[in-house]
C-alpha positions as CSV (number, residue, x, y, z in Angstrom):
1,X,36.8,-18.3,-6.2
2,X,35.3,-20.8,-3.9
3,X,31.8,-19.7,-4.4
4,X,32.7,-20.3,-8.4
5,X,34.0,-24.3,-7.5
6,X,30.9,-24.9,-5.8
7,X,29.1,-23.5,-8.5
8,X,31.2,-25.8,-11.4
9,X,30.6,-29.1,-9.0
10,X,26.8,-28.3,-8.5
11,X,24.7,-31.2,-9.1
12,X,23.4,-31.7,-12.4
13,X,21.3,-34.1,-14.1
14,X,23.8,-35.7,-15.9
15,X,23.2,-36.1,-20.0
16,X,23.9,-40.2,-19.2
17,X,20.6,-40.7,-17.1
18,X,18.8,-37.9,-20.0
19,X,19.8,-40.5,-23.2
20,X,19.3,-43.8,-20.6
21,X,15.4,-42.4,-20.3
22,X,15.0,-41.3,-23.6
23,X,16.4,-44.8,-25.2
24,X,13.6,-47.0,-22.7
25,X,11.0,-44.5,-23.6
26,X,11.9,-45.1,-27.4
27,X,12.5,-49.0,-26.9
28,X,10.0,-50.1,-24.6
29,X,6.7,-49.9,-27.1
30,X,9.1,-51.5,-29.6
31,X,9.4,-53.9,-27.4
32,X,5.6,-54.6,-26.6
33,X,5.2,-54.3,-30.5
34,X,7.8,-57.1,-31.0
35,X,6.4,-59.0,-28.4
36,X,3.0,-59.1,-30.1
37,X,4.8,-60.4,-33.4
38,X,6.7,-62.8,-31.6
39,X,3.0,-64.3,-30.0
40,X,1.4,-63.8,-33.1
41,X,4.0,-65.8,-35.2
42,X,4.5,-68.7,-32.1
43,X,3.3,-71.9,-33.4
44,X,3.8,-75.7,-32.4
45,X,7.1,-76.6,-33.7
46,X,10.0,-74.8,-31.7
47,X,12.2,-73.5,-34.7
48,X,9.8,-70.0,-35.4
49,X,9.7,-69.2,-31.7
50,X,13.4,-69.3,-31.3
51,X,14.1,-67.7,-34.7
52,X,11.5,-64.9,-33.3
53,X,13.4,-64.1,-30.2
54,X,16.4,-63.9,-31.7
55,X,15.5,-61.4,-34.2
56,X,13.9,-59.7,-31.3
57,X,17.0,-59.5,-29.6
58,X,19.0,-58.2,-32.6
59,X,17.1,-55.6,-33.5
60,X,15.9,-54.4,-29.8
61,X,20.3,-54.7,-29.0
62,X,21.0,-52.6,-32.1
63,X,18.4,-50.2,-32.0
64,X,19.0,-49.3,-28.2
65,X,22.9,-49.1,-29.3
66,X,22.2,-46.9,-31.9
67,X,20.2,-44.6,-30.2
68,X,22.6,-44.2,-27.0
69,X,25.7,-43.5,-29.2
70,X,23.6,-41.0,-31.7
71,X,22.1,-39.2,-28.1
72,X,25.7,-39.1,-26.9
73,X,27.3,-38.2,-29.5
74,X,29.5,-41.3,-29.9
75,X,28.5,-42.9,-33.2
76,X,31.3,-44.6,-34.9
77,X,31.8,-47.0,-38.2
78,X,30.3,-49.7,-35.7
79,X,27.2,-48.6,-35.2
80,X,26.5,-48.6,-38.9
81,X,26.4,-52.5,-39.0
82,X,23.6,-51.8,-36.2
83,X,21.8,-50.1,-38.7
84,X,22.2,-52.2,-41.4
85,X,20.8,-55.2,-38.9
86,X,17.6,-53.0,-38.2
87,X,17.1,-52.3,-42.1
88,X,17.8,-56.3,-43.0
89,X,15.5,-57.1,-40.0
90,X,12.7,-53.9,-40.0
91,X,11.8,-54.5,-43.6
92,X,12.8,-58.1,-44.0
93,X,10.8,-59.6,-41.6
94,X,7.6,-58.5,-42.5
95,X,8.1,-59.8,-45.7
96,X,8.4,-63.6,-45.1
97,X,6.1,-63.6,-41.2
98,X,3.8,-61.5,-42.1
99,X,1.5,-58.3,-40.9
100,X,2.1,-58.8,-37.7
101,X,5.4,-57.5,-38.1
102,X,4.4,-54.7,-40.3
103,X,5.3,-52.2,-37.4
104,X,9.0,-53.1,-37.8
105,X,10.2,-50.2,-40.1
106,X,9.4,-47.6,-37.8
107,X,12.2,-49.0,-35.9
108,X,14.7,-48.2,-38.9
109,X,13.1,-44.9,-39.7
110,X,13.6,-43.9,-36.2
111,X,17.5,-44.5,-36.2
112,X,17.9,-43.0,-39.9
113,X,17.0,-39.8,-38.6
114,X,20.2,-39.5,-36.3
115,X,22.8,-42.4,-37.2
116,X,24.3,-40.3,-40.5
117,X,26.2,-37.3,-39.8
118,X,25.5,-35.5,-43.2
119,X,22.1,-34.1,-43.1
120,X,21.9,-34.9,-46.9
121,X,22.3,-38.9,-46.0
122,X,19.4,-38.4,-43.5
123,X,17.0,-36.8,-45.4
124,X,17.6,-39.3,-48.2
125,X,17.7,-42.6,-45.8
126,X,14.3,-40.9,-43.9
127,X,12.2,-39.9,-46.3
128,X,12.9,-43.5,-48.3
129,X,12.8,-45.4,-45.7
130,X,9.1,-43.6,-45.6
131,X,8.2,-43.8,-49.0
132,X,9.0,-47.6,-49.1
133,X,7.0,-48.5,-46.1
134,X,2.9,-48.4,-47.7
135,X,4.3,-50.5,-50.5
136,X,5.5,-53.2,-47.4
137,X,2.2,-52.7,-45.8
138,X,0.6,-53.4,-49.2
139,X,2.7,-55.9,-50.2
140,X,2.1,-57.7,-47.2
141,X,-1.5,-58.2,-47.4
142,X,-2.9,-55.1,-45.3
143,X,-5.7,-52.7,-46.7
144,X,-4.7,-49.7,-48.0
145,X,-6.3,-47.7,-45.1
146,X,-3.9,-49.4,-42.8
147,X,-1.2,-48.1,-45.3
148,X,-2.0,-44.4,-45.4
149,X,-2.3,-44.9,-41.9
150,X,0.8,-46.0,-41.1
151,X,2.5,-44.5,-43.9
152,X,1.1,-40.7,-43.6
153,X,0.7,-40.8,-39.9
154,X,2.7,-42.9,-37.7
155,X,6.0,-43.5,-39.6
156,X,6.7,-39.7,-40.5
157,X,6.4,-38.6,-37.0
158,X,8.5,-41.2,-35.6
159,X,11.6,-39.6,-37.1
160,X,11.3,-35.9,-35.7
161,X,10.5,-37.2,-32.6
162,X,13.7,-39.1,-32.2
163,X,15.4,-36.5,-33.9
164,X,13.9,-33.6,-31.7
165,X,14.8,-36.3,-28.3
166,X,18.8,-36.0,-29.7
167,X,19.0,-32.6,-30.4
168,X,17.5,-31.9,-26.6
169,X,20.3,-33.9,-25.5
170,X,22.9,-32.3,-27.5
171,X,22.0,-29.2,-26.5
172,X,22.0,-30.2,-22.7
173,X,25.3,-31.5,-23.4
174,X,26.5,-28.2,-25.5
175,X,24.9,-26.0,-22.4
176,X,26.5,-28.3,-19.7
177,X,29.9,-28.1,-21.4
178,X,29.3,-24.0,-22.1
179,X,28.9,-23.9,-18.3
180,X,31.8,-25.3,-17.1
181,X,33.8,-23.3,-19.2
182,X,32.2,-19.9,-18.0
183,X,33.2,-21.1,-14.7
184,X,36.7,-22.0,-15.7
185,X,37.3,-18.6,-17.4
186,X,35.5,-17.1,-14.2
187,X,37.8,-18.6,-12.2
188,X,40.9,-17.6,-14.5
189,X,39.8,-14.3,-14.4
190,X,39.7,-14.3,-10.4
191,X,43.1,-15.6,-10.5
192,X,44.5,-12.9,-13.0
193,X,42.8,-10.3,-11.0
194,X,44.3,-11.5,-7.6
195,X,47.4,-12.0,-9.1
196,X,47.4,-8.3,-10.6
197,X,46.4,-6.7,-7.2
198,X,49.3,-8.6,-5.6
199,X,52.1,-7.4,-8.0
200,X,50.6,-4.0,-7.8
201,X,50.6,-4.3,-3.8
202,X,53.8,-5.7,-2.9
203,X,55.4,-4.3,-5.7
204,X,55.4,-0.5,-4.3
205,X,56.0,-1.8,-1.0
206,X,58.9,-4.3,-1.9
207,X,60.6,-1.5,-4.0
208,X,60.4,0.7,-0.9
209,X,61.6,-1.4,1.9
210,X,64.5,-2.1,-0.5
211,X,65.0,1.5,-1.1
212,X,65.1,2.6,2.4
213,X,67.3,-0.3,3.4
214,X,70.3,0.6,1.0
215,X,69.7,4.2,2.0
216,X,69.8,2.9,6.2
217,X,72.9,1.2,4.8
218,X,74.8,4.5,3.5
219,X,73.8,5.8,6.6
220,X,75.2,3.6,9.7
221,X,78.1,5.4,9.8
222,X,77.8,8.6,8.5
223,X,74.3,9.1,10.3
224,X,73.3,6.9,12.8
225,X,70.0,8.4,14.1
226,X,69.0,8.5,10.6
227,X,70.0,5.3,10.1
228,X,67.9,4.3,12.6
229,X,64.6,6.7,11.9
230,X,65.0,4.5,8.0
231,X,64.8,1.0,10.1
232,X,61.9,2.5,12.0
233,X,59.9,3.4,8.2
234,X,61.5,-0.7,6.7
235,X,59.7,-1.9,9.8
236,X,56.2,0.0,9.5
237,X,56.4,0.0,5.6
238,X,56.5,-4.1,6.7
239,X,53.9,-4.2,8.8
240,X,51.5,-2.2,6.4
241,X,52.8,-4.3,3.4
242,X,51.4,-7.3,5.6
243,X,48.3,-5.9,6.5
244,X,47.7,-4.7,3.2
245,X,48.3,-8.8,1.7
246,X,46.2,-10.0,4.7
247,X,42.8,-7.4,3.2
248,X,43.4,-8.2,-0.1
249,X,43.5,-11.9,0.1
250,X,40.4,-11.7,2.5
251,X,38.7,-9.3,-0.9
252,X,38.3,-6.4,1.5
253,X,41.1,-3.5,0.9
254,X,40.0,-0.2,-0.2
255,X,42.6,1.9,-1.8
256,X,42.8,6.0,-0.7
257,X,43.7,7.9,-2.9
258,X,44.8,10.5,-0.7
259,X,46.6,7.7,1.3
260,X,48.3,6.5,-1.8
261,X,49.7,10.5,-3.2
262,X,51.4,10.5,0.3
263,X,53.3,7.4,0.3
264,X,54.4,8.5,-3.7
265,X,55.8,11.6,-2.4
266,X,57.4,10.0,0.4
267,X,59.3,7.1,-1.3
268,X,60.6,9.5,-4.1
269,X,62.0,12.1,-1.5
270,X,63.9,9.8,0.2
271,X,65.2,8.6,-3.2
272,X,66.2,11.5,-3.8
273,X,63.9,12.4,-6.8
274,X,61.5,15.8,-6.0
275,X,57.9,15.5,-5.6
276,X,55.7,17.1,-4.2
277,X,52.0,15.9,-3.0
278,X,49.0,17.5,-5.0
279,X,46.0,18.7,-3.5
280,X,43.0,17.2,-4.1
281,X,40.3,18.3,-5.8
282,X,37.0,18.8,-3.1
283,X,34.7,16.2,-2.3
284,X,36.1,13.6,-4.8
285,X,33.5,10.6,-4.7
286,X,34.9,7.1,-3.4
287,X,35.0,5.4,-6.4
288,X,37.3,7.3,-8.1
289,X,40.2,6.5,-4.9
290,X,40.6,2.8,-6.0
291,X,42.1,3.0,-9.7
292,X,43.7,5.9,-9.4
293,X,45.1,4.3,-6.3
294,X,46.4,1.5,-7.9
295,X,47.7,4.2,-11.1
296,X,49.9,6.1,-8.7
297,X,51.0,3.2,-6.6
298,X,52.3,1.6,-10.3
299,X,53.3,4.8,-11.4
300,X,56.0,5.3,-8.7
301,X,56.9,1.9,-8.8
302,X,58.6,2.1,-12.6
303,X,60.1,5.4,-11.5
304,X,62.1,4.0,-8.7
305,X,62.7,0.4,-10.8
306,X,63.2,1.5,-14.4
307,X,64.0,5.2,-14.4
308,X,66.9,7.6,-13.3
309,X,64.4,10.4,-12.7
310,X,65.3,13.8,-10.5
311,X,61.8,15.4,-10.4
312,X,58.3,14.0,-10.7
313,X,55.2,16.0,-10.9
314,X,51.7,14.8,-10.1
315,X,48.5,16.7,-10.8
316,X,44.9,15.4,-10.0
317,X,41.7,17.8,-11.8
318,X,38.6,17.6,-12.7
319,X,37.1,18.0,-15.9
320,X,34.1,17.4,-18.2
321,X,32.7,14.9,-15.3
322,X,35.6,12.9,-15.2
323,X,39.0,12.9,-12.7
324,X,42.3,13.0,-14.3
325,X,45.4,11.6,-13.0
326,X,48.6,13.1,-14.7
327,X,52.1,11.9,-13.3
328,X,55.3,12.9,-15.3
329,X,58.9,12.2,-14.9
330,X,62.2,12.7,-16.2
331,X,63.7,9.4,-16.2
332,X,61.6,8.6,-19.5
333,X,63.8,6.7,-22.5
334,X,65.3,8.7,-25.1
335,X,64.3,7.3,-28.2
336,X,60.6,7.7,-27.9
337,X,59.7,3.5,-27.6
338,X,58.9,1.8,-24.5
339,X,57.0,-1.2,-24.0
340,X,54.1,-1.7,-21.5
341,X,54.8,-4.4,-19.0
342,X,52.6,-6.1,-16.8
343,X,52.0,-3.3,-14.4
344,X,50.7,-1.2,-16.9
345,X,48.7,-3.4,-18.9
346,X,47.2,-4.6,-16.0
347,X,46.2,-1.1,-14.6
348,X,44.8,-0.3,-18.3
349,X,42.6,-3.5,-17.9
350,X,41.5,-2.0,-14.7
351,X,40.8,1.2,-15.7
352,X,38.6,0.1,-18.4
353,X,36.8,-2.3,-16.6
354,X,35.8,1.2,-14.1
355,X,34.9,2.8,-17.6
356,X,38.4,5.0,-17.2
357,X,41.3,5.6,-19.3
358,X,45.3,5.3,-19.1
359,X,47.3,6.1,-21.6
360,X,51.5,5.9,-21.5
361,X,54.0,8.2,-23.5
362,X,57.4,9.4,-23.8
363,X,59.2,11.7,-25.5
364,X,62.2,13.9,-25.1
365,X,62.9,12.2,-22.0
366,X,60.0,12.1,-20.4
367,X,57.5,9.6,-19.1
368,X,54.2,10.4,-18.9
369,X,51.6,8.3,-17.5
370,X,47.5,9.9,-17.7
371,X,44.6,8.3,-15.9
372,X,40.7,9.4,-15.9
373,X,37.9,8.4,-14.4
374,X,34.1,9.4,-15.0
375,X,32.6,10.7,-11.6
């Protein structure tokens, strides 16, 4: 789980500094194209210059503001006055100070191509917005070379380019946000599988201690050495059950399935319910030991918690490549339905993430509980 939290808080280039370079790489040669209008249309009197610069300044303001929110997915109602200001100013002001300015509208075609949200709007605003711009350059005073140029050449490809800049960004945002929540489910799933291999350790071992201890009880006075031999099995049933928490917390505990068959049979005959331990088919491979561990350690469990069994029988074959676990009982309900509860469904989760099987089922009162592995 640790290993997946340094994983989530990796460092990453964030998609902030991604849409800060992208804006000054789109902004800075409008800038230098601006600043040659602003030079170009400087004369004596003081009134143009200032008028210059602050056209400059609105347009260069609204067009980086535009930009950043469409990059960042944050465009709002506001940001369409910032485009409205970069139409009025992109095509107005090559009107009235003349070709200098004619690069302008590449400005406003930029921005069309990711302020709308409806990809109808942009096409229509875009491909306008490029159809109106030769007739500027025209109208203004330039050749028509100068028009074809700008108007079949440089205007058309400003638009996927700031388009294909937003759609980068959006996807490192989409794969940035897909990332964290593959760690958060990882991490979830970690926690649900910790929290299923505690219930289904201390579970048995709980039931057992408490078992024993109600049986040492009924015997203090009646029996006392037997009394004493159950205190003897609480205490080394507590010491294992500690053991057993300290491996699996540390990711290390193996489950025997040998082990496992012996401590069933043992719990049940001192509750009082026959059983008797199964042999083993030869030369079982290790794999198998762990889920059908954890089967038979659940298994006994809901006898001794939800059943008034007498006899339980547990057979372990082999056949068509695959180990089967059988356990039946006769402490199953009457009536046929039962519900799984969390022991169960989280031992079929187990099973099937080994490739097994369990399946549950009563009827005429008893409970039968089937588990197979592939070898």
């Amino acid at each position: 789980m640790m290993a997946i939290m340094r994983h989530v808080s990796a460092p990453v280039v964030s998609t902030r500094v991604i849409s800060g370079v992208a804006v000054a790489l789109f902004a800075g040669p409008m800038l230098f194209a601006l600043g040659v209008g602003v030079v170009t249309f400087a004369s004596d009197r003081w009134w143009p210059l200032a008028l210059a610069l602050l056209l400059t300044t609105m347009l260069t303001v609204s067009y980086a503001r535009v930009l950043w929110a469409a990059f960042l997915r944050r465009l709002t109602w506001r940001h369409s006055l910032d485009v409205a200001v970069i139409g009025l100013v992109a095509y107005g002001v090559p009107l009235f100070a003349g070709p200098a300015w004619i690069g302008l509208p590449m400005a406003f075609i930029s921005v069309a191509a990711v302020a709308f949200a409806r990809p109808a709007v942009t096409w229509a605003v875009t491909l306008t917005a490029i159809a109106v711009t030769p007739a500027l350059i025209l109208f203004a005073g330039l050749p028509m070379s100068v028009a074809l140029l700008y108007g079949l050449l440089a205007m058309p490809t400003i638009a996927p380019m700031t388009y294909g800049v937003a759609w980068l960004c959006h996807l490192i945002d989409d794969l940035r946000e897909a990332r964290a929540e593959l760690a958060r489910r990882a991490v979830d799933e970690e926690r649900l599988r910790f929290s299923r291999d505690l219930h289904d350790t201390l579970g048995h071992t709980l039931h057992a201690i408490a078992l024993r201890a109600e049986l040492g009880e009924r015997l203090v006075t009646a029996s006392p050495e037997r009394a004493g031999a159950e205190l003897a099995e609480i205490q080394r049933i507590a010491r294992t059950s500690v053991h057993d928490v300290r491996e699996l917390v540390r990711g290390y505990r193996a489950t025997s399935l040998a082990t496992e068959l012996d401590g069933v049979a043992a719990v049940l005959g001192a509750a009082g319910i026959r059983c008797d331990k199964p042999e083993l088919p030869a030369g079982l491979p290790g794999h198998v030991h762990v889920p059908l561990g954890w089967v038979a350690r659940e298994a006994v469990t809901n006898v001794l918690r939800h059943s008034a069994a007498t006899w339980c029988e547990v057979t372990v074959h082999t056949e068509e490549g695959r180990v089967h676990l059988e356990i039946v009982n006769d402490g199953g309900p009457t009536g046929g339905r039962f519900t799984l509860g969390n022991g169960l469904t989280g031992l079929t989760e187990r099973m099937r993430a080994t490739g097994g099987a369990l399946e549950a089922e009563c009827g005429g009162g008893r409970f039968r509980i089937t588990a197979s592995v592939p070898l």
